[in-house]
N, C-alpha and C positions, 0 to 999 in steps of 0.2 A: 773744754772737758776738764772737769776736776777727778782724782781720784785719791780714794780715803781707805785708810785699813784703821778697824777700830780692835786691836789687840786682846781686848779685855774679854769680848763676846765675839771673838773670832769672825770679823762680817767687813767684805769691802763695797766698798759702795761706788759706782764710777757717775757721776754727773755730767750729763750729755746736754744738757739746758737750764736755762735760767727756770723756765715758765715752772710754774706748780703741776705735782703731780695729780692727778683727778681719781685716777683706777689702781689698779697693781693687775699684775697676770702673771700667775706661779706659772715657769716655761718648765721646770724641773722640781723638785723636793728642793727648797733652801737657795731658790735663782727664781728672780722675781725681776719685772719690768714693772716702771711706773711709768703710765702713761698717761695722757690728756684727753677729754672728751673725742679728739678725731683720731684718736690711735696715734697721736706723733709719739715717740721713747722719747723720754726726756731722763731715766735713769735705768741703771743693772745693781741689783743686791744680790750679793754670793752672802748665803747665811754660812757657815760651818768651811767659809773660805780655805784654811791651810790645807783641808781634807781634799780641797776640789781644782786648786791651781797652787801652784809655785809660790808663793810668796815674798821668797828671796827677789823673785826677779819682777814683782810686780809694779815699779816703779821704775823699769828700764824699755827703754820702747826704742821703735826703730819708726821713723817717717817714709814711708811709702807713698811716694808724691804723683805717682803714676795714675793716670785717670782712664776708663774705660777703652777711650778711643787710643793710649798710646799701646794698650794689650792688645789690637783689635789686627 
């Protein structure tokens, strides 16, 4: 997973896969999926980003390694 903040035009971009994207699907105004002929996401674009998350902290993550079965 890559993720990108373009300052200039206010818009991040989080990259989920290599593959090219094929479609887009507006989920919101200005948050968009790009996806591949079989629905896989292969990306998220927040247009008007700072308005709609944190920015300060968008490159701080926590790793949550836990898998279905160990919540279960």
């Amino acid at each position: 997973m890559k993720v990108s903040y373009d300052k200039e035009v206010d818009a991040v971009y989080i990259q989920l896969s290599d593959n090219a994207p094929e479609g887009v699907v507006e989920i919101r105004e200005g948050v968009n999926l790009d996806i591949t002929n079989d629905d896989q996401i292969v990306g998220i674009e927040i247009i008007d980003a700072s308005k709609k998350i944190d920015i300060n902290t968008l490159f701080t993550y926590i790793i949550d390694r836990k898998t279905a079965r160990d919540s279960a």
